[in-house]
PAVOBA-285202 format. One record per residue: residue in three letters; x, y, z of N, C-alpha, C in turn. Coordinates in pm, whole numbers, always signed. Layout:
REM residues N
site r->Ala nu->X nv->Y nw->Z cau->X cav->Y caw->Z cu->X cv->Y cw->Z
...
REM end
This chain:
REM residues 177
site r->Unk nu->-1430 nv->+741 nw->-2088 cau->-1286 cav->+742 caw->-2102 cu->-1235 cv->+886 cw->-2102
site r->Unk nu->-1127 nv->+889 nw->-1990 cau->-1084 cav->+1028 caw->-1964 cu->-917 cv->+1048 cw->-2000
site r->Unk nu->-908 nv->+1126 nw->-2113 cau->-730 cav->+1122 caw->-2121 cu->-783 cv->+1238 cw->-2182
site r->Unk nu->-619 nv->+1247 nw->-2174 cau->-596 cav->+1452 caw->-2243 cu->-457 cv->+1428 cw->-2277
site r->Unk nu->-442 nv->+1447 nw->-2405 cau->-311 cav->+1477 caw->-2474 cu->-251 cv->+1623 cw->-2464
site r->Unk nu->-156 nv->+1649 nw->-2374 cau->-118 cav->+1866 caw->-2361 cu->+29 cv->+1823 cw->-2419
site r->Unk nu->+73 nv->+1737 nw->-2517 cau->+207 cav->+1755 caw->-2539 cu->+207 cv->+1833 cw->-2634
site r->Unk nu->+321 nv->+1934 nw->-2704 cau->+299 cav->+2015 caw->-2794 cu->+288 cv->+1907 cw->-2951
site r->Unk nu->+178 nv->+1974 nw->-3031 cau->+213 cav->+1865 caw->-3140 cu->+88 cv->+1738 cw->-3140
site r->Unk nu->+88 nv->+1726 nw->-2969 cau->+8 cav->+1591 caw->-2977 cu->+56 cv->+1479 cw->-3045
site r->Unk nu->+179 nv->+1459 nw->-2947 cau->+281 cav->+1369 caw->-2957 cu->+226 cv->+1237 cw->-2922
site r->Unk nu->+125 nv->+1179 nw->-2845 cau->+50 cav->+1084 caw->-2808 cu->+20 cv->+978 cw->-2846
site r->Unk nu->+81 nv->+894 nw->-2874 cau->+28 cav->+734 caw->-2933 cu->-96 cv->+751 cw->-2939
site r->Unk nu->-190 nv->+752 nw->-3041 cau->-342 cav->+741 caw->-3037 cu->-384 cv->+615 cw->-2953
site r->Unk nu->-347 nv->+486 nw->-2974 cau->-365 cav->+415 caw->-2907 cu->-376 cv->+441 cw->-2746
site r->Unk nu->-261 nv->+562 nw->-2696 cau->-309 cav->+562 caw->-2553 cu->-398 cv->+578 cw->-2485
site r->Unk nu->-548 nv->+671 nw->-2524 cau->-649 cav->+702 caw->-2499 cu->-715 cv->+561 cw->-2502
site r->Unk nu->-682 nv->+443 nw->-2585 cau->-835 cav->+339 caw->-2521 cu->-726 cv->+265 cw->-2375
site r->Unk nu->-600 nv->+292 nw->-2351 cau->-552 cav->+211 caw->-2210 cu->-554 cv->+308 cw->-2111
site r->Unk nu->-499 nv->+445 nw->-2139 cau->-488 cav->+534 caw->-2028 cu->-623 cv->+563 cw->-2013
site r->Unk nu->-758 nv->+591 nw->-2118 cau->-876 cav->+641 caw->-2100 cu->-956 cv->+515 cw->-1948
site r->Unk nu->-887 nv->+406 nw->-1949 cau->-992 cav->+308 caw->-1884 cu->-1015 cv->+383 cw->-1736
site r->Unk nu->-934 nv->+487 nw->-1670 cau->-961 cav->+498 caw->-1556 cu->-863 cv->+474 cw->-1449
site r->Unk nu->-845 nv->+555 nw->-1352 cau->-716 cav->+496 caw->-1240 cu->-818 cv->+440 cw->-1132
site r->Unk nu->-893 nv->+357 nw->-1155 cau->-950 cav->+221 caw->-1050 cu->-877 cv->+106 cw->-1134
site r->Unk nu->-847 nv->+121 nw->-1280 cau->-821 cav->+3 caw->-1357 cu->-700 cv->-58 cw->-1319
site r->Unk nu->-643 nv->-175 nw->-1304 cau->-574 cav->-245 caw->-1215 cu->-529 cv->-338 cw->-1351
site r->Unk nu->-424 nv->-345 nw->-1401 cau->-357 cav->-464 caw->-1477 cu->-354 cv->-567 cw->-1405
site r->Unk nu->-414 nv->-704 nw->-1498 cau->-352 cav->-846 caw->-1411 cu->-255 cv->-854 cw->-1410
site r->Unk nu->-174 nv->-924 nw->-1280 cau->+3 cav->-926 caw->-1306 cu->+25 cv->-1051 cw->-1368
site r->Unk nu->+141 nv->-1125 nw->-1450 cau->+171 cav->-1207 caw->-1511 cu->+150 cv->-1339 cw->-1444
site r->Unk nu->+160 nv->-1338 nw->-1304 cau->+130 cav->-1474 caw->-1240 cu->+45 cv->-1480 cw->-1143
site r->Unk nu->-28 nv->-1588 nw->-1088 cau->-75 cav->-1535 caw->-927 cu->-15 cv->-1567 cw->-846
site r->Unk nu->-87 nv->-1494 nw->-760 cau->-4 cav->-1568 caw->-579 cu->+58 cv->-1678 cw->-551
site r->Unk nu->+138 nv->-1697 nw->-552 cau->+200 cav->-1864 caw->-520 cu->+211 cv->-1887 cw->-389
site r->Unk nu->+325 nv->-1768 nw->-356 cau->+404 cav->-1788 caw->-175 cu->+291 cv->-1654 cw->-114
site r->Unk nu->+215 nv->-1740 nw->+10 cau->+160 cav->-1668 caw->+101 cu->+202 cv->-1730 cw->+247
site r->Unk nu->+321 nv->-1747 nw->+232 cau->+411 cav->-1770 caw->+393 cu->+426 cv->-1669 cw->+475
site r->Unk nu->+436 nv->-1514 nw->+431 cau->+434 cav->-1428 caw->+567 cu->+244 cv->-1392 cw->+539
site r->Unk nu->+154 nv->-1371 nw->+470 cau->+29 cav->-1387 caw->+525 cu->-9 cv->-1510 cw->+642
site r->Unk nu->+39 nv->-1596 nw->+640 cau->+47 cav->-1763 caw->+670 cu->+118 cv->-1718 cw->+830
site r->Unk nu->+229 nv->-1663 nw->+863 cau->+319 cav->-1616 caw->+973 cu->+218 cv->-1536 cw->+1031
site r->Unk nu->+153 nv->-1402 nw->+973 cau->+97 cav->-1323 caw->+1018 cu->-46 cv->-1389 cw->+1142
site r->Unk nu->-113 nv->-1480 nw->+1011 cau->-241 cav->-1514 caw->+1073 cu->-209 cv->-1591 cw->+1184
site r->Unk nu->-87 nv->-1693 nw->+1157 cau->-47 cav->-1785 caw->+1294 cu->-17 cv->-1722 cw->+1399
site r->Unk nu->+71 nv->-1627 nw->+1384 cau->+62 cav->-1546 caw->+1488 cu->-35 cv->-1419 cw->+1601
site r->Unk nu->-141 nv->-1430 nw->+1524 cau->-270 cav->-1330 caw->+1573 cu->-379 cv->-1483 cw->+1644
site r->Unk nu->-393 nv->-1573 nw->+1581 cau->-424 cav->-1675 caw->+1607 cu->-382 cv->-1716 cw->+1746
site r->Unk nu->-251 nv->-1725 nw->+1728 cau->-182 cav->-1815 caw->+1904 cu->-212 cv->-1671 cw->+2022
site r->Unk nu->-210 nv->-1554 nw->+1971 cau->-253 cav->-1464 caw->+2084 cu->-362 cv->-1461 cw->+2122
site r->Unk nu->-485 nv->-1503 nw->+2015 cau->-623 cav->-1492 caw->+2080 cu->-657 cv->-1608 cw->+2145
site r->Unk nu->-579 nv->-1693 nw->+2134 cau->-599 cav->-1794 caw->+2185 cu->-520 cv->-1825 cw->+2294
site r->Unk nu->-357 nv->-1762 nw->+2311 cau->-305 cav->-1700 caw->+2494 cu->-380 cv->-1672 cw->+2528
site r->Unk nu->-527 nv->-1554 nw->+2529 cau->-560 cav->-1416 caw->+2584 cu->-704 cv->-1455 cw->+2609
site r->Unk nu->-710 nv->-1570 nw->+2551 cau->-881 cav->-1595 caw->+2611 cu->-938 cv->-1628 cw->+2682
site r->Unk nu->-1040 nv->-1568 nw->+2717 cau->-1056 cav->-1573 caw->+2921 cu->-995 cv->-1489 cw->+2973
site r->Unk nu->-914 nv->-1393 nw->+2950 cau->-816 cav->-1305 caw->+3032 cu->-951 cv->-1212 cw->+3075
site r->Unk nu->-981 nv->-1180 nw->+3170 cau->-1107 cav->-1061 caw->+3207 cu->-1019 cv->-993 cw->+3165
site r->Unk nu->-910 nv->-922 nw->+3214 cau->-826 cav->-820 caw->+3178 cu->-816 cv->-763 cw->+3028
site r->Unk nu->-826 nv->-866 nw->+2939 cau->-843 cav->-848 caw->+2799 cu->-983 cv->-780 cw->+2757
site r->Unk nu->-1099 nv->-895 nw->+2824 cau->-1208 cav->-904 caw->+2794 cu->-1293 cv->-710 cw->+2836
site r->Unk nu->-1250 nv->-656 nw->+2954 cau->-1295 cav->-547 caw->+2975 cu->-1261 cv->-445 cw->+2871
site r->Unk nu->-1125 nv->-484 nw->+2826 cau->-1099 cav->-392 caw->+2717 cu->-1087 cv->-429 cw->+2560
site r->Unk nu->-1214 nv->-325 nw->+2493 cau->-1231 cav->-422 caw->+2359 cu->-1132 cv->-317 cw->+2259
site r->Unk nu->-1120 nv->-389 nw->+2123 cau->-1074 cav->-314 caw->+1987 cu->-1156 cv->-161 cw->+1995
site r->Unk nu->-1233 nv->-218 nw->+2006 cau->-1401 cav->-129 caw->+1978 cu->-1339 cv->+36 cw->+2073
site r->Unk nu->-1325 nv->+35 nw->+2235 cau->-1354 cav->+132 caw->+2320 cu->-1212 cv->+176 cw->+2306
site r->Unk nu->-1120 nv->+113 nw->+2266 cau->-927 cav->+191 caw->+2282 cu->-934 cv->+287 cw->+2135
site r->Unk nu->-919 nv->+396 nw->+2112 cau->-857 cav->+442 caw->+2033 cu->-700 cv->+463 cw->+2039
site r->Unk nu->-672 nv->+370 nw->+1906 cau->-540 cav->+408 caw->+1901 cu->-471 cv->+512 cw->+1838
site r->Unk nu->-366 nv->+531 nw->+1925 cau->-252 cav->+691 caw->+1821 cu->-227 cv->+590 cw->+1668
site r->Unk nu->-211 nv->+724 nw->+1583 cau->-219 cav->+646 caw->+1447 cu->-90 cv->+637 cw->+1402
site r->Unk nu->+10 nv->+661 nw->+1525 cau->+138 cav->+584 caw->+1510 cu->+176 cv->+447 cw->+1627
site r->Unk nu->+35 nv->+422 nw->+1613 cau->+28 cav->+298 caw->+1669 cu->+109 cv->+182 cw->+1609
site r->Unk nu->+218 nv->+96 nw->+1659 cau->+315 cav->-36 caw->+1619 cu->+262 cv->-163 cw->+1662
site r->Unk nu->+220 nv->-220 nw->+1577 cau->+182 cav->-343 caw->+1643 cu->+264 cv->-441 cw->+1669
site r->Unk nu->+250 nv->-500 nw->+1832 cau->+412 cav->-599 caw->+1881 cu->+414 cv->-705 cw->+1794
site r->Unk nu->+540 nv->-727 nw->+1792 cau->+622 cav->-852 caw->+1711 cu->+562 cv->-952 cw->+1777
site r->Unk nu->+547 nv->-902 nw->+1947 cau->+521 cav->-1031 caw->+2006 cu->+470 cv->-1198 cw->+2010
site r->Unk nu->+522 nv->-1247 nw->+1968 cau->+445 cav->-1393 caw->+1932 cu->+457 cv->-1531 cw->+2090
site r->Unk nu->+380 nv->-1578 nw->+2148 cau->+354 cav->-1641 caw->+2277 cu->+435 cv->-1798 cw->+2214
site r->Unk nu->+505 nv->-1869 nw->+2287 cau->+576 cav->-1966 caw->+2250 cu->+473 cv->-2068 cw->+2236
site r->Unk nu->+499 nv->-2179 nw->+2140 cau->+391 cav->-2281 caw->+2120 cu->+356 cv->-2372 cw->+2250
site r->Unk nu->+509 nv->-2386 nw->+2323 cau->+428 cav->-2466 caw->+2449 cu->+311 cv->-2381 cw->+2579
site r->Unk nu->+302 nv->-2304 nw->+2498 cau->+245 cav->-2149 caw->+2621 cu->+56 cv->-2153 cw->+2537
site r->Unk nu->+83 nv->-2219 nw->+2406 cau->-80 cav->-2277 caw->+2365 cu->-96 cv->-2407 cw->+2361
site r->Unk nu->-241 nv->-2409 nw->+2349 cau->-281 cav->-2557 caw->+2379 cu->-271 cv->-2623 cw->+2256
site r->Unk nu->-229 nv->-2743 nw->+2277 cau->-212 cav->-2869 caw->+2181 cu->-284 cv->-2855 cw->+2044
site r->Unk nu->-418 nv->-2833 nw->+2094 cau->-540 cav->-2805 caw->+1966 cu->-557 cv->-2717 cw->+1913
site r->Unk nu->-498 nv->-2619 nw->+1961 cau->-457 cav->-2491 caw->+1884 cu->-325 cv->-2507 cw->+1746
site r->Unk nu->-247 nv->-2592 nw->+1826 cau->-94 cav->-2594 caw->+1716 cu->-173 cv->-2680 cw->+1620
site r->Unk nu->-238 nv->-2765 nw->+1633 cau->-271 cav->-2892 caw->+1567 cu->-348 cv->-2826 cw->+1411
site r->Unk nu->-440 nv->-2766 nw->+1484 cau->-556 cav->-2729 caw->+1421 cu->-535 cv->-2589 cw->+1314
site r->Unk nu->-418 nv->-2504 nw->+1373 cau->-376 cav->-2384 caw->+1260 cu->-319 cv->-2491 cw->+1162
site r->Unk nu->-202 nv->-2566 nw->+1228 cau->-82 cav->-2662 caw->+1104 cu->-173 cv->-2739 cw->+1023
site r->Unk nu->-337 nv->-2813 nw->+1037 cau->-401 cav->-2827 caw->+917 cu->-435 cv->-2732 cw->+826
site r->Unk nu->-498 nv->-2600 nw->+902 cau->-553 cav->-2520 caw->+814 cu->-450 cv->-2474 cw->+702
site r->Unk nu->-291 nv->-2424 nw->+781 cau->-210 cav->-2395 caw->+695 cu->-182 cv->-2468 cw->+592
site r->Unk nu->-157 nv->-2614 nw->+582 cau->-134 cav->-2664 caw->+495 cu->-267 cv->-2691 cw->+409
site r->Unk nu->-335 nv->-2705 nw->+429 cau->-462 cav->-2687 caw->+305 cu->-468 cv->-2582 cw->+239
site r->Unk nu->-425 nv->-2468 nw->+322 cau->-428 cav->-2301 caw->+241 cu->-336 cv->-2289 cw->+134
site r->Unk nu->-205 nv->-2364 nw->+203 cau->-125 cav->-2358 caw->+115 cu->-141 cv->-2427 cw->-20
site r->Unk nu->-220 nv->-2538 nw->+4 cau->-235 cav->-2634 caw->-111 cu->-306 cv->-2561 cw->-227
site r->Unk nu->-354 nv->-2441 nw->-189 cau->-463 cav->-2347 caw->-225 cu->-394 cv->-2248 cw->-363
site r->Unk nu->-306 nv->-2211 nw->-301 cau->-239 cav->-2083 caw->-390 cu->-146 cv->-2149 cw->-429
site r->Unk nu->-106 nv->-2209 nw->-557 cau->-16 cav->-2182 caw->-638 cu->+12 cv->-2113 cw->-756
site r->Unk nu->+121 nv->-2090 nw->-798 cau->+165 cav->-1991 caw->-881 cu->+102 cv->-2024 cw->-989
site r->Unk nu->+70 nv->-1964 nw->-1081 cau->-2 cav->-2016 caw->-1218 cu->+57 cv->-1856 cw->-1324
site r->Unk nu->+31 nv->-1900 nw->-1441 cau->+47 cav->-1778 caw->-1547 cu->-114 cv->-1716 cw->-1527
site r->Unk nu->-145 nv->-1617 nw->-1577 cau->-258 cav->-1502 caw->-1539 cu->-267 cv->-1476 cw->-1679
site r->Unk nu->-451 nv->-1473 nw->-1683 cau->-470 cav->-1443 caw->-1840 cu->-462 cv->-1300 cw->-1849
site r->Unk nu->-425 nv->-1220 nw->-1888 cau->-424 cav->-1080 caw->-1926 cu->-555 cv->-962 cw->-1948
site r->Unk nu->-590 nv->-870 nw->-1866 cau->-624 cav->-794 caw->-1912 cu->-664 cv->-730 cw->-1999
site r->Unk nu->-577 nv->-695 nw->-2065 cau->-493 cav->-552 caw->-2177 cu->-504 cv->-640 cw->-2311
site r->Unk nu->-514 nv->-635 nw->-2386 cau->-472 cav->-646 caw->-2556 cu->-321 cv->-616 cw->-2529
site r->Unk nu->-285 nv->-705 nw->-2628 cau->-114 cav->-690 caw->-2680 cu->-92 cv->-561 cw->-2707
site r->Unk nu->-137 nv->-465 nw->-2788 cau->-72 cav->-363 caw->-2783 cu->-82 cv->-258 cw->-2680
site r->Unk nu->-238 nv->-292 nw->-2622 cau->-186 cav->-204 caw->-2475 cu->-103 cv->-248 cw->-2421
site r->Unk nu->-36 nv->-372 nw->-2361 cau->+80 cav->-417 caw->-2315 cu->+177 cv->-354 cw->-2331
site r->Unk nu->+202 nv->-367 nw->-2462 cau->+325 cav->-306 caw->-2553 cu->+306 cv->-139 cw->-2485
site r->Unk nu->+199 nv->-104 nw->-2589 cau->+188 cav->+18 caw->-2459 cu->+229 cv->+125 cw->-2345
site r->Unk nu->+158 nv->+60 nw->-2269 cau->+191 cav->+115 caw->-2149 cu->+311 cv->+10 cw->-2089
site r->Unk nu->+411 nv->-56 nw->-2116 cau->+545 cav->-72 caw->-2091 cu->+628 cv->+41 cw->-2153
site r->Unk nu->+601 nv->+94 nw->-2252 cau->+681 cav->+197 caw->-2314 cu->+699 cv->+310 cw->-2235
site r->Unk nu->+520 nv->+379 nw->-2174 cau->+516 cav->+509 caw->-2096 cu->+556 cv->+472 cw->-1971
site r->Unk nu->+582 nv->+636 nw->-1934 cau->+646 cav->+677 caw->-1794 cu->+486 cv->+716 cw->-1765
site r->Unk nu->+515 nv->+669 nw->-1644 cau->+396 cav->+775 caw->-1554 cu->+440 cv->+833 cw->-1459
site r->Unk nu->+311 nv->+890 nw->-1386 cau->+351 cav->+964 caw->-1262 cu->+160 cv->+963 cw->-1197
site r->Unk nu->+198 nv->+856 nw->-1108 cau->+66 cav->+781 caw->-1054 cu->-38 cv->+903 cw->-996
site r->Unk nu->+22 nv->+994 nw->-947 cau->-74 cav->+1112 caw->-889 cu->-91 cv->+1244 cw->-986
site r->Unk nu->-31 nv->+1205 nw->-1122 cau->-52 cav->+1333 caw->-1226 cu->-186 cv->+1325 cw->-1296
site r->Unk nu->-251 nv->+1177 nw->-1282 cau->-384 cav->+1160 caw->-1335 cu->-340 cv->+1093 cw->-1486
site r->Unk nu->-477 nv->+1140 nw->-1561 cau->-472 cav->+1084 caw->-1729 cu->-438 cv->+1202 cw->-1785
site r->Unk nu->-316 nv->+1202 nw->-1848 cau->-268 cav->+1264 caw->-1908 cu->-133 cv->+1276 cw->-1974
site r->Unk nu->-105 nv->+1345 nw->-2099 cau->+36 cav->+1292 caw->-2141 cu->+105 cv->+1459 cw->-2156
site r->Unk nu->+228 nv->+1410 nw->-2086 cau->+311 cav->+1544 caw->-2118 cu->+408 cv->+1561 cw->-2120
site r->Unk nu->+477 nv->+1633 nw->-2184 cau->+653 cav->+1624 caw->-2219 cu->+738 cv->+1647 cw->-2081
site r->Unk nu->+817 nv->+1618 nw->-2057 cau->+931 cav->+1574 caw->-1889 cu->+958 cv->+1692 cw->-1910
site r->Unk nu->+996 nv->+1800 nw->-2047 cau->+1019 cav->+1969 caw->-1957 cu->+919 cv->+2068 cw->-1929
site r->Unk nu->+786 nv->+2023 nw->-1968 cau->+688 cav->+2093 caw->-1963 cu->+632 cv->+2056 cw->-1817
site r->Unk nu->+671 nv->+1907 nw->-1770 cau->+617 cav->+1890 caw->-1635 cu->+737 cv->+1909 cw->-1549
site r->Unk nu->+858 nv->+1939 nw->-1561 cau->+960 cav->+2020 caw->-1430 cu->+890 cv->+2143 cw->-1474
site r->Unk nu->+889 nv->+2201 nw->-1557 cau->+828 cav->+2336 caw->-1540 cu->+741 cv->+2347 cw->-1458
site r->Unk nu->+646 nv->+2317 nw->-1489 cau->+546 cav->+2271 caw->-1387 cu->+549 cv->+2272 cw->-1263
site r->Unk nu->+589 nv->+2184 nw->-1219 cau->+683 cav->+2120 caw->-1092 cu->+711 cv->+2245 cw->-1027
site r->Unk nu->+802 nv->+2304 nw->-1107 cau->+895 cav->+2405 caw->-1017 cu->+811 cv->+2590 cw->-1016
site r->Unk nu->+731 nv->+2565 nw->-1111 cau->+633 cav->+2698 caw->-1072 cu->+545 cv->+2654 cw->-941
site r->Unk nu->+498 nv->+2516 nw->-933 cau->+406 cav->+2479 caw->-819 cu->+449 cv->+2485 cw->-692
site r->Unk nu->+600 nv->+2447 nw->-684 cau->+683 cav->+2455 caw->-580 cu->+761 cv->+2582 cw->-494
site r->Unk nu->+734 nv->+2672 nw->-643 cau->+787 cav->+2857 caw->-570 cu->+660 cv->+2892 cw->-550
site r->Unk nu->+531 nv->+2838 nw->-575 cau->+416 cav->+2927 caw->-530 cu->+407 cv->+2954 cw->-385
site r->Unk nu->+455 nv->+3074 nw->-322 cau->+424 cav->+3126 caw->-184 cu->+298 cv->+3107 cw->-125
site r->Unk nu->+152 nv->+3096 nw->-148 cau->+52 cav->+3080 caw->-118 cu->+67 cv->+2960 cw->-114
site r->Unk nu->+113 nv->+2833 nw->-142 cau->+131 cav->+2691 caw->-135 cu->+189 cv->+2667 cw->-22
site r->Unk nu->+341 nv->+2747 nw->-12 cau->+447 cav->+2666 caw->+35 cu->+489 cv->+2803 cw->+96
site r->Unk nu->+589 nv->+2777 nw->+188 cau->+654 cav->+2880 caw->+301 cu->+823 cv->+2829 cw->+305
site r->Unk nu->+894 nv->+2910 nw->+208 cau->+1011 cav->+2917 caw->+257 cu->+1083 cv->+2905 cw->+398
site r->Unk nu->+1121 nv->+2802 nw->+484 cau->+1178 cav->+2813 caw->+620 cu->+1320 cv->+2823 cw->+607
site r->Unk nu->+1395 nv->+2910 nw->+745 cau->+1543 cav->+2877 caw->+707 cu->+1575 cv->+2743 cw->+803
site r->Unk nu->+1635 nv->+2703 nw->+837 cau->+1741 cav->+2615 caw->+904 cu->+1697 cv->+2572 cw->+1043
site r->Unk nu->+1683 nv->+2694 nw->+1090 cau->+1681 cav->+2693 caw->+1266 cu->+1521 cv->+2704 cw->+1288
site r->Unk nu->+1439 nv->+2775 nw->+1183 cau->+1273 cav->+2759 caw->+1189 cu->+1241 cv->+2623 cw->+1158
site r->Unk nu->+1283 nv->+2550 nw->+1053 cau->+1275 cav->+2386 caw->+1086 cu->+1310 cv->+2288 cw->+1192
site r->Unk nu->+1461 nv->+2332 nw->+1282 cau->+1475 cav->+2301 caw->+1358 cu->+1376 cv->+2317 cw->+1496
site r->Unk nu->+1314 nv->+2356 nw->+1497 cau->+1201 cav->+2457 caw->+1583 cu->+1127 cv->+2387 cw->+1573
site r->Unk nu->+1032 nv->+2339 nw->+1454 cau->+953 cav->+2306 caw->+1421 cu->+949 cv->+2154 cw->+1468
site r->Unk nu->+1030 nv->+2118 nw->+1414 cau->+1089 cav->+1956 caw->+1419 cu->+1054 cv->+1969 cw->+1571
site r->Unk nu->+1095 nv->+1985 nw->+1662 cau->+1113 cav->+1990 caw->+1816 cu->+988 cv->+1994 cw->+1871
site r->Unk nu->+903 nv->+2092 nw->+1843 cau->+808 cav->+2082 caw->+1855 cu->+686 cv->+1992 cw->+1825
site r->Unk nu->+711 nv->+1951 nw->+1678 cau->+641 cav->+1835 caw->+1659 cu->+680 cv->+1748 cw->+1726
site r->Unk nu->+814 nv->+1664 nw->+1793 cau->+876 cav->+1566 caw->+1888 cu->+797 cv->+1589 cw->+2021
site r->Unk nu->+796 nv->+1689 nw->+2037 cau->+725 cav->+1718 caw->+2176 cu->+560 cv->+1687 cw->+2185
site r->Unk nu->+480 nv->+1708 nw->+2029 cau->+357 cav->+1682 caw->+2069 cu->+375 cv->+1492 cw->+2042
site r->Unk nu->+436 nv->+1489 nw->+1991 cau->+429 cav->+1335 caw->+1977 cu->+446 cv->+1224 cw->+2097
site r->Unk nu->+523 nv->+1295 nw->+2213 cau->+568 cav->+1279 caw->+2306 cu->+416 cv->+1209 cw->+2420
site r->Unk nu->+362 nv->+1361 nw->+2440 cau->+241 cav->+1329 caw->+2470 cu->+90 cv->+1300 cw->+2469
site r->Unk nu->+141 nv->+1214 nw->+2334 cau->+17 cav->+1142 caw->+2281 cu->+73 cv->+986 cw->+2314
REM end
């Protein structure tokens, strides 16, 4: 268990060290589970009716996931193929699966994690998900903040028209990728 109290005073709920100490892999259960998985449900139907447009296409088949690298502002199409454009046993056969899946996930209450007073807890604190384990007073961390942010070896003051520059340039390599 890793926490560090830097508030002046050691202002720190003692208690915070056994919830904040558990670690940032530690994941609270949320109060309910999954109930509605209708756009997972949209998603899969729709990747589904394309592999199943596209099969047999040689045209497809020469080109795999595997050999395309994609730009990593790659968009994947909305595109979805109309149901009369797949075969019968295709519609048939997702609309069972879906509805059994669905029969699958309903909402339920979730047993908890945390002890009640970690609950209590960590509803009280503020965080700041990338500051790590640690507790510290809101003017000691703008301080912070704003010494990290004038550090010249960090960061490079630009004016106006050097951003504008910049910007353009980045448009341009983006262009031809």
């Amino acid at each position: 268990m890793a926490f560090h109290d830097l508030t002046d005073g050691q202002i720190a709920p003692k208690a915070a060290k056994s919830l904040l100490g558990l670690g940032s892999k530690f994941i609270t259960t949320p109060k309910k589970t999954t109930g509605c998985i209708q756009a997972t449900s949209d998603r899969f139907q729709c990747d589904f009716f394309i592999k199943v447009y596209y099969a047999g296409d040689e045209r497809r088949d020469e080109v795999t996931d595997d050999t395309v690298q994609r730009s990593k502002l790659y968009v994947k199409s909305k595109w979805n193929p109309n149901e009369c454009d797949v075969p019968n046993w295709a519609c048939r056969r997702i609309s069972r699966f879906l509805a059994c899946s669905n029969e699958l996930f309903k909402e339920r209450r979730a047993k908890s994690n945390l002890l009640p007073h970690q609950e209590a807890l960590l509803n009280s604190l503020q965080t700041d998900k990338g500051l790590g384990r640690c507790a510290i007073t809101y003017d000691q961390y703008m301080e912070d903040c704003l010494i990290h942010l004038r550090n010249t070896t960090c960061y490079q003051q630009l004016s106006e028209a050097e951003v504008m520059e910049a910007v353009a340039i980045l448009e341009e390599e983006l262009k031809l990728d």
